[in-house]
C-alpha positions, 0 to 999 in steps of 0.5 A: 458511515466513515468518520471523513473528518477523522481520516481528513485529519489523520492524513491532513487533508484541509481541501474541499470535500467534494467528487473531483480529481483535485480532490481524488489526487490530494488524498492519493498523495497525502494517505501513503505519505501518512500512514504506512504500509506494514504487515504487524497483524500476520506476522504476530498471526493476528487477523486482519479485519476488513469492515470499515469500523475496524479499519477506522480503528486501526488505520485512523485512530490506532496509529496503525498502518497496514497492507493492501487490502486495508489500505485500499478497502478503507480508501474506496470508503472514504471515496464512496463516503465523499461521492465518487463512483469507485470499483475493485479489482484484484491483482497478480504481483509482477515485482521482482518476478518474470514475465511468465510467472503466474502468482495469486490474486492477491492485491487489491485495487480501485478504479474510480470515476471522476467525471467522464474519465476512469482513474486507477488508484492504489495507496497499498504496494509497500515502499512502490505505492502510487502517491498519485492516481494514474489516468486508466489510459493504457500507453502513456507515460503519466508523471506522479510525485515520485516515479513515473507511471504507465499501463501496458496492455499483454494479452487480455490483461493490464500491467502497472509499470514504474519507471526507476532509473530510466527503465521500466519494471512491473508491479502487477497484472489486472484485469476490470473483473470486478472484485466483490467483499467476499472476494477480497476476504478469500485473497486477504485471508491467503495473504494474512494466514497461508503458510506460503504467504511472505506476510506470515514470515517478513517484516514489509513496511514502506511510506512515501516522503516528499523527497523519495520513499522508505522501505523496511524488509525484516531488518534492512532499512533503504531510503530511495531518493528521487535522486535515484541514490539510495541508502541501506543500513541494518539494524542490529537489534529489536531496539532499534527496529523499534525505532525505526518504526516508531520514528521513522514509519510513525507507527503505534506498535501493538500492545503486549510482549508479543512484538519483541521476540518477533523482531529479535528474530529477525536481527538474529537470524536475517544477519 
């Protein structure tokens, strides 16, 4: 069983333990603002562990972020753990890609049943997560604390989009095939060991606030305001990227000497 108690304190959480959707949008809200989304363990090519007992270790009691696959998988436990009825899916990233680009089931998120409704959440996607679940109603623009939302419906799939700036862009594609656990070790294993896999070579951290959202790519720190204005600066040196993850992204880093030769690598090479 979960420790609730501990992941209610980790996130701050302080409302009613109960299967509802006030319930439902207060953790989605409060869990990204809190622990941070980041790719450590792949990038110091250590494994990623899905079970919860490692998640809770990790994410709740060691001060650790993490990506989609445990952000997620230990978000449906805590649902699960407080009543809701919750099923996994997977995903092909649209980010930053066209249309027509095909990419590999290799995010993970949740549809979850709140009375008679089906709500789609994810608290996974670097410094683009949802901060609020999204009503599984295909069409309709749906505000949520930071950007506004919607689903679009192509061909036989669904598309999660976010509006920046007045127009809309694409996270990623789905469809309501359900996802089991051996599933989602195939994708997560890709995602934290194949060598075309981004996770292996950058540096990807992101964290909502109440007023915007920070983003790390290796060496280059932005704030997105809800303003719309957004604020980039590098940083120049292992100290500093240290930091910044420590500061601003509130990370325990891991333990050992095996952290400094990584991030000196990427603020001498990525210049």
């Amino acid at each position: 069983m979960i420790d609730l108690d501990a992941y209610f304190k980790r996130i701050g959480y302080h409302g009613a333990c109960t299967p509802t959707l006030d319930t439902l949008k207060a953790i989605h809200r409060l869990h990204p603002s809190v622990i941070a989304f980041e790719n450590l363990n792949p990038l110091l090519k250590k494994p990623v562990q899905l079970d919860l007992p490692s998640l809770e270790q990790k994410l709740v009691k060691g001060g650790r972020g993490g990506y989609c696959f445990e952000h997620n998988t230990l978000l449906r436990g805590v649902l699960e753990a407080i009543g809701f009825e919750v099923k996994t899916l997977s995903a092909r990233l649209r980010w930053g890609l066209p249309a027509e680009t095909f990419t590999p089931r290799v995010h993970m998120v949740l549809l979850v049943k709140v009375d008679s409704e089906q709500y789609f959440s994810d608290v996974g996607f670097g410094s683009n997560t949802l901060s609020a679940p999204v009503l599984f109603k295909p069409g309709i623009e749906q505000e949520t604390p930071h950007e506004p939302v919607r689903l679009t419906v192509e061909d036989d799939r669904y598309v999660t989009e976010v509006k920046i700036r007045g127009a809309w862009a694409s996270l990623y594609t789905f469809d309501l095939a359900e996802q089991f656990p051996p599933d989602i070790e195939m994708s997560n294993w890709f995602t934290a060991a194949h060598p075309d896999s981004r996770f292996i070579r950058e540096l990807i951290v992101g964290k909502t606030e109440p007023n915007g959202r920070y983003g790390l790519l290796n060496n280059e720190l932005a704030f997105h305001g809800k303003d719309r204005k957004t604020e980039r600066r590098k940083l120049n040196n292992p100290a500093e990227l240290r930091d910044v993850l420590t500061d601003v992204f509130r990370l325990t880093l891991p333990d050992g000497g095996e952290l400094d030769p990584v991030l000196a690598r990427l603020t001498a090479v990525i210049a």
